[in-house]
N, C-alpha and C positions, 0 to 999 in steps of 0.2 A: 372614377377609380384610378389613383395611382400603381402604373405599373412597375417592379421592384425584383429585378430579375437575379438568378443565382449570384453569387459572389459579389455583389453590389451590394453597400450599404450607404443609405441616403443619412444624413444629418442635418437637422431640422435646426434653427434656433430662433427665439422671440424674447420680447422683451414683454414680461408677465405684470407689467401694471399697465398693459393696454387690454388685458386679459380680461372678457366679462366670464363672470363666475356664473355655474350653472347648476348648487350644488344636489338635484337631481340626476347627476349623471355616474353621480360617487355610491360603492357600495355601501353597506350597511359597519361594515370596519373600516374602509375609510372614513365614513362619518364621523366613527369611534375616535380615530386619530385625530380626525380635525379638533373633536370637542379636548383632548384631550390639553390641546394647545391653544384656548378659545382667547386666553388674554396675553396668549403671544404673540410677536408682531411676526411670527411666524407660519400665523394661518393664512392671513392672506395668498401668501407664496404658495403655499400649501396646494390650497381649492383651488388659485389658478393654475398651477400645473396641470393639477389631474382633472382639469375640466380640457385645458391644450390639450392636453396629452390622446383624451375622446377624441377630441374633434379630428385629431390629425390622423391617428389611429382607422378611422371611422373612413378617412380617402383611402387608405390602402384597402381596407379589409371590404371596401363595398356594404358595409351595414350600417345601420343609423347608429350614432354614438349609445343613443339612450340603452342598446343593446345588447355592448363590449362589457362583456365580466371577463374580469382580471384575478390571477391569484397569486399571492406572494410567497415564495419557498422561505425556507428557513435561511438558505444562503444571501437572503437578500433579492435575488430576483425576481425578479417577477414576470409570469406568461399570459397571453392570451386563452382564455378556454373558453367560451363562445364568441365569436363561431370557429370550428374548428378550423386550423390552422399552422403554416409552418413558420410564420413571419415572429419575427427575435425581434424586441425593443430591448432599449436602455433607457434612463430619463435621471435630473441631474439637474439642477439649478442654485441657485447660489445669487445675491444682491442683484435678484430683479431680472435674472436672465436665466433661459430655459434652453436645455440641449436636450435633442432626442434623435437616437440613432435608431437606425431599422435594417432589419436585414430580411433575406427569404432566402432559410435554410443554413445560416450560420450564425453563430456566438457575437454578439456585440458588446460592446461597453463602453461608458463616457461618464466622464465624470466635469463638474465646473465647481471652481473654487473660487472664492473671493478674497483677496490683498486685503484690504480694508479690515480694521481690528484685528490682525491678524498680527500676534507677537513672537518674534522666532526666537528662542534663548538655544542654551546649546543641550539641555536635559530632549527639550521635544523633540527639537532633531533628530538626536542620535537614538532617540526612543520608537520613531518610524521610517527611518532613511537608514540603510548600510552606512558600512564604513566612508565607500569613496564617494557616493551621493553628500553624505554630510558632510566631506570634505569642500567637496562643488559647491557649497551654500556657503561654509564660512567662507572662502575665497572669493566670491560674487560680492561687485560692488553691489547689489544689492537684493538682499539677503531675503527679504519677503518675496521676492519675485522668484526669484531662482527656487525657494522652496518650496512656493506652488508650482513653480511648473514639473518640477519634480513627483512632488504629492501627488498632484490629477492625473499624472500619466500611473503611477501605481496606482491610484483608484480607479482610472477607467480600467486597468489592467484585471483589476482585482473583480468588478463588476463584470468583465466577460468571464471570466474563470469561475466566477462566485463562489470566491475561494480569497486568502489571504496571498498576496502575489510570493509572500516570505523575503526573502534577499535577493530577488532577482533584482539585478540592475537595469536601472532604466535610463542612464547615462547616455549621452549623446547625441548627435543634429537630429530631427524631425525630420522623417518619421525612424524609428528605434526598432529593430529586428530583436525579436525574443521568443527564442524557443515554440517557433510557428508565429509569432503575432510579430503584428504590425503595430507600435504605438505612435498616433499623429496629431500633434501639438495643433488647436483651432485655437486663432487668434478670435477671439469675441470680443474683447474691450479694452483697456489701458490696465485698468485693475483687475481685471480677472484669469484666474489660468486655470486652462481647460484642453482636455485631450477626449483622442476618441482611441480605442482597441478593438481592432479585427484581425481575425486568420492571415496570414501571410496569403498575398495573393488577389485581395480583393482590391475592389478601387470603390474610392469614396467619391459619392457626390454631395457636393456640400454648399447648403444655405447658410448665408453668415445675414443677421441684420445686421441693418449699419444703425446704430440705436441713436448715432448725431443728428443722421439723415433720413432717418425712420426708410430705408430703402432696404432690399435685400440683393444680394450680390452672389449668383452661382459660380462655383470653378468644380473639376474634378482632380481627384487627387488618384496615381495608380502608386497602388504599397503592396 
């Protein structure tokens, strides 16, 4: 059993095509979603998430995965309800890479985005970034990067809050103080941008794969 004390939140991440699928582990609406997307190259990602997502679950919580029922709010979140419990996840993948944050007794969120076919004109922009965020992106030599790193930090934002973050600005070095939260930029690949959001206060421990090296690399972060 992984132990995962107050104000700590661990961040997990893998690389989901080494992922064996286990699709017994998924509820009967997971299922649902999976079929719904059967001839998209999106299932794969899919079923290996939420089959990691057991198995990792399944060290903190001391229970065999096959026995984690999950339920998903309207807001997007989603909790543990057996076994009972106070422990908070996020989960978040994107081209073949899986984050999962954890906490015991606080709010989490993370979010990973993918560069890759990713086209930034100036309508999308300014249709989910404020004024001076879209400002930071057309000035950015480089315009797809700087727009994800922006994006994932309001969606991890948005994932702890489970809620719409609105116009809060998310501007500035990593990690970003905002109105109690901590948002903190994880570097996972060349092409990907990804953040994690927690309470002001907490400190991250954080697993990065190195997907070159197939190695994984602890540090902790205090925010």
């Amino acid at each position: 059993m992984v132990e995962l004390f107050t104000r700590t939140v661990d961040v997990l991440t893998a690389d989901l095509t080494t992922v064996e699928i286990d699709e017994g582990l998924l509820s009967v609406a997971e299922l649902g979603r999976a079929l719904q997307c059967a001839i998209s190259p999106d299932l794969r990602p899919y079923l290996a998430a939420q089959t990691w997502l057991r198995h990792r679950l399944s060290e903190y919580l001391d229970c065999p995965a096959d026995e984690i029922e999950l339920r998903s709010e309207e807001s997007g979140q989603v909790h543990v309800v057996n076994p009972e419990t106070e422990l908070a996840f996020a989960l978040s993948y994107a081209d073949g890479i899986v984050a999962l944050a954890v906490g015991f007794r606080v709010p989490v969120g993370v979010a990973v985005e993918a560069v890759d076919g990713i086209e930034v004109d100036t309508e999308q922009v300014r249709s989910v970034l404020n004024r001076p965020e879209a400002d930071a992106v057309f000035s950015s030599p480089d315009l797809r990067k700087e727009f994800l790193r922006l994006w994932s930090r309001k969606q991890a934002l948005a994932c702890a809050l489970g809620a719409d973050p609105g116009d809060r600005n998310v501007l500035g070095l990593s990690p970003v103080t905002l109105d109690g939260w901590k948002i903190t930029d994880i570097n996972l690949a060349e092409e990907i941008g990804a953040a994690v959001a927690v309470p002001e206060g907490c400190s991250l421990q954080v697993a990065l794969v190195d997907l070159d090296e197939k190695r994984t690399s602890r540090f902790a972060v205090a925010v």
